[in-house]
Structures are given as C-alpha cells and as structure tokens.
C-alpha positions in Angstrom: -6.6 -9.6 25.8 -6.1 -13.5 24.7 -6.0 -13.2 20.8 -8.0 -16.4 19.0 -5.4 -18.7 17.6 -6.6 -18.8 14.5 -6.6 -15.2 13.9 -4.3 -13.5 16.2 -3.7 -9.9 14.8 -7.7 -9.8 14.8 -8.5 -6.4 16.8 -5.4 -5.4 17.3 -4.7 -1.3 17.6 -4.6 0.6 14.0 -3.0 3.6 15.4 -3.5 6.7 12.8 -1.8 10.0 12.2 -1.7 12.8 9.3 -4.7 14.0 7.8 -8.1 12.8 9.0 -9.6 9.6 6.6 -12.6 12.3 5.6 -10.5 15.0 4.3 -6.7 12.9 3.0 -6.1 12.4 -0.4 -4.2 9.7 -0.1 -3.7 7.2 2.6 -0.3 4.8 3.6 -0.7 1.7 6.1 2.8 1.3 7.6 4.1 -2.5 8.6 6.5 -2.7 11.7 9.3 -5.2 11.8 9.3 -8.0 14.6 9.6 -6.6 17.8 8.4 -3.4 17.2 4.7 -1.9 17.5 2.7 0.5 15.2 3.8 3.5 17.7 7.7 2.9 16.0 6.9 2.6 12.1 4.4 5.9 12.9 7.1 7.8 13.9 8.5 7.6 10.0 5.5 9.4 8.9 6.8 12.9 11.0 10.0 11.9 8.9 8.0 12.2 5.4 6.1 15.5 6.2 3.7 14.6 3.4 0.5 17.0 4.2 -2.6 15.1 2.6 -1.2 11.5 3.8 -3.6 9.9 5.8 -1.4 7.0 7.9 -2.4 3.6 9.3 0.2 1.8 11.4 -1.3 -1.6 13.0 -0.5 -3.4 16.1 0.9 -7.0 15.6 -0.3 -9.7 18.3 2.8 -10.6 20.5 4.7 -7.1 18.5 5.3 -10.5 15.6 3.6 -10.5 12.1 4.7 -14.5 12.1 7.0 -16.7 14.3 9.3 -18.5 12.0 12.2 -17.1 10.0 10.4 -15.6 6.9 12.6 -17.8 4.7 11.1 -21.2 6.4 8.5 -23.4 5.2 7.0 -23.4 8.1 6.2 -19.7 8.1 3.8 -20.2 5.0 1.5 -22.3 7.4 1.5 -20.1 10.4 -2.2 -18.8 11.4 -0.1 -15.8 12.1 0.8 -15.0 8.4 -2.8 -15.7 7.5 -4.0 -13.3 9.7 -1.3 -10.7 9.3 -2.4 -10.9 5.4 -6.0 -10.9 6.4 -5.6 -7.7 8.8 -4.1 -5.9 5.5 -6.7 -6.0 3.2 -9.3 -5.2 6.0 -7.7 -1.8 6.4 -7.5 -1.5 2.6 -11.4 -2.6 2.6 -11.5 0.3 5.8 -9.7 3.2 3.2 -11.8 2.1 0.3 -15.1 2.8 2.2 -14.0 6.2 3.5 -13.6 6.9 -0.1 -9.8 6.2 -0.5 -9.5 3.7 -3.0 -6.5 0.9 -3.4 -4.7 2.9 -5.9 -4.5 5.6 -3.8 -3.4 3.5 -1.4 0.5 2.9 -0.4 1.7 -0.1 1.7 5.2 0.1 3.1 6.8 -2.1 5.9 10.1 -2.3 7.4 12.1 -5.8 8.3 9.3 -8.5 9.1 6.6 -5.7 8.1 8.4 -4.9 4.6 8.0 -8.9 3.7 4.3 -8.2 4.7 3.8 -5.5 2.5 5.6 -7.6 -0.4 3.9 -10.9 0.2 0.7 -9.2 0.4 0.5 -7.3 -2.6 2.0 -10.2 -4.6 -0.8 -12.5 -3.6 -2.9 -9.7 -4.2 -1.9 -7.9 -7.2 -3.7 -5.2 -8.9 -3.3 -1.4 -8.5 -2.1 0.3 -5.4 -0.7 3.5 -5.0 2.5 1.7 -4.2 4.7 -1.1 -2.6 7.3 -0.4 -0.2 9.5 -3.0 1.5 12.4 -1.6 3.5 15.0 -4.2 4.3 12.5 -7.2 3.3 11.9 -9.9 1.1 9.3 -12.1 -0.3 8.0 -15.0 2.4 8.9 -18.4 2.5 11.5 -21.6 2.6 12.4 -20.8 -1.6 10.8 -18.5 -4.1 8.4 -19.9 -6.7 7.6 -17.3 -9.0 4.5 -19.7 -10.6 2.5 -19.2 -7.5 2.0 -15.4 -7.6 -0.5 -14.8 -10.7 -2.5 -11.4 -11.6 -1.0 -8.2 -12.4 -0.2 -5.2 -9.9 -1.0 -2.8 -13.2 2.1 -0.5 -13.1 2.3 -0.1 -9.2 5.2 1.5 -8.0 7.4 -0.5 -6.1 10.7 0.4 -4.0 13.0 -2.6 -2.3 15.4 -1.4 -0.7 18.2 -3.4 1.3 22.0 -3.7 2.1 23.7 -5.7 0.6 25.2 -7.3 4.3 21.5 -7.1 5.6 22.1 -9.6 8.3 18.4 -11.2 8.1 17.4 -10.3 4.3 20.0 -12.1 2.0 21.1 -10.2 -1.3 19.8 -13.1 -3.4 16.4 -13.1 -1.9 15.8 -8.9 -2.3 16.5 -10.0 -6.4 14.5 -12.4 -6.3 11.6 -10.7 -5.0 12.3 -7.6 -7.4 12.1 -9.9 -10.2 8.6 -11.5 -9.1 7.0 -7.6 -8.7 8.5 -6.5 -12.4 7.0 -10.4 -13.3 3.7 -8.8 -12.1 3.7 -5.5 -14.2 4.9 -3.7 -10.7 6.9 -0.8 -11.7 10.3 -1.8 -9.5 12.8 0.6 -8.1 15.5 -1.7 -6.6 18.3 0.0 -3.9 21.0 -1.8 -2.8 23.3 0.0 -0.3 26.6 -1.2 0.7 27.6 -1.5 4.2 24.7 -0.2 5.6 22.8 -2.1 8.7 19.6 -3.9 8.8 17.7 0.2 9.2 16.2 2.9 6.9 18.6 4.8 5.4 18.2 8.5 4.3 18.0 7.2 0.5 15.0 5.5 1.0 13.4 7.9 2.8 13.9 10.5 0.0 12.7 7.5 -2.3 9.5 7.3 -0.5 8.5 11.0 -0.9 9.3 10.8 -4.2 6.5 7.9 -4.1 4.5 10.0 -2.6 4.4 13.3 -4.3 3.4 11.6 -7.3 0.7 9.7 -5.5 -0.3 12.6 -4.4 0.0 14.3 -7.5 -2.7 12.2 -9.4 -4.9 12.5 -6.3 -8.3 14.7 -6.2 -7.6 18.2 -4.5 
C-alpha cells in the first residue's frame, strides 16, 4: 500500500513479542537499521530473554527511517525523519494507555534505528526507562548542542560503537554522548576496537543490565 508523502511510516506493521501489553511490566520499542524490517531487530529480544518485557519493533516505509546520510543537512528536512519521529511517540502514547508509562519505557535502535532512538529522545527529553543506540549517532549535517533543550531526568543511556564503525564516525558517537549527559541522561559510553558496524556480545550484556533494573523498579 502507497504510503502518503508526507507521512510515510504512517500505518506501517508494529510487530510485538514477549509478554502481552496487559500483563508486562515493562515494555521496549526496538528501531531497525536501514535495510532491515521489524522482523530482524525482534529477533534481539529471544537474545535478551527478559520475562516481563513487553516488545514493539515497527516497520519502516521502503525498510528506511530517512533517505539521506544521517550526517547531511538534508536529512533534517526529510518528511521521512518527521514521520519516523512521529511514529515513536505514537507507540509511546500506545504503551502509556495500556498502562505502561514512558519511564518504563526503553527505546533502543540499531544503525539508522539507533540515531532514531537518540534523535528522538533528545528532542524529546524527559524520563524513559532508557536510551539505547547501537552503532548510531545523533542526526544531522553537524551537531548543535543549543537546539536540544529539557532534561531526560536521569535516563539511562547506552551508545555503543567501534571505533572503525564504517558509517558512524568516532567523533560523532562523542559528540552525541556529551549532548545526553548535557540533558541529565545517565550515559554509558562503549567503544570497541576493531569491531564491525554489528551488536557485539558487550552490548548485549549492557542491555540486560538496563533491563533488570528497569525491571527492578517495575510493579510486580
């Protein structure tokens, strides 16, 4: 089905595994990268086996959050960044109702869905259960640390990267770090040397860690 230009991820799959929304204390929406689809960054959540998770992995219009380069100034403009960033806080909107609130509430992406995740919760910073972005960055042509304003409250948030990422440059995971710390995010920063542009073990045992404290402070 032919996606409205102006709003392109607009009812796109939300495919869903783990504990049903009614009965999970805790809920994570999962960001593919660029040629991928929500079926791929799923598959990760059999890799956590964290019992009370419920997960939310969304289908991107043309399997693309945006077009450009994420370090272009012409991403910034894309109808497809707007909507990607729109689609996000609808399914946070989506948890809240079933009774999940946003600090309860993790959003983690790989590649193009990791600069999702971060670009998202920077423009919209308050409490979430936490921010992951796996092999990702912070969106657009340069950083400007002025334009991101509010405060994300102690969140916890993971970047993690190599440090000969072919797409994500060294300088730009730092930067992006910085800007989450900037925002009273609580920043856990990997670097791993050598590795590829992929989720490495590390980062996987990061992320439970995440998660058993989320899940920790959640209602039984």
């Amino acid at each position: 089905m032919d996606q409205p230009q102006n709003d392109p991820h607009a009812g796109q799959p939300v495919l869903a595994a783990g504990a049903p929304m009614a009965k999970a204390r805790a809920a994570m929406i999962m960001l593919h990268g660029r040629g991928a689809n929500a079926a791929d960054i799923l598959g990760l959540a059999e890799v956590l086996e964290r019992p009370g998770f419920a997960y939310l992995a969304p289908d991107a219009a043309d399997n693309m959050w945006y077009r450009n380069p994420f370090m272009t100034a012409a991403v910034l403009a894309e109808p497809n960044l707007a909507s990607a960033l729109g689609l996000v806080a609808s399914l946070i909107e989506s948890t809240g109702e079933a009774g999940i609130p946003p600090e309860r509430v993790a959003i983690l992406g790989f590649s193009q869905g990791g600069c999702l995740a971060l670009e998202f919760a920077a423009r919209n910073p308050r409490r979430y259960g936490a921010v992951i972005g796996l092999s990702s960055g912070l969106i657009g042509e340069r950083i400007a640390p002025e334009k991101y304003a509010g405060s994300l409250d102690g969140t916890p948030v993971f970047i993690g990267c190599s440090d000969v990422d072919p797409f994500i440059p060294l300088e730009r995971v730092r930067q992006s770090a910085e800007v989450m710390r900037r925002l009273g995010g609580v920043v856990t920063e990997r670097i791993y040397a050598g590795a590829g542009h992929t989720i490495v073990t590390d980062e996987v045992e990061q992320v439970r860690q995440i998660l058993d404290k989320m899940l920790a402070g959640a209602p039984a």
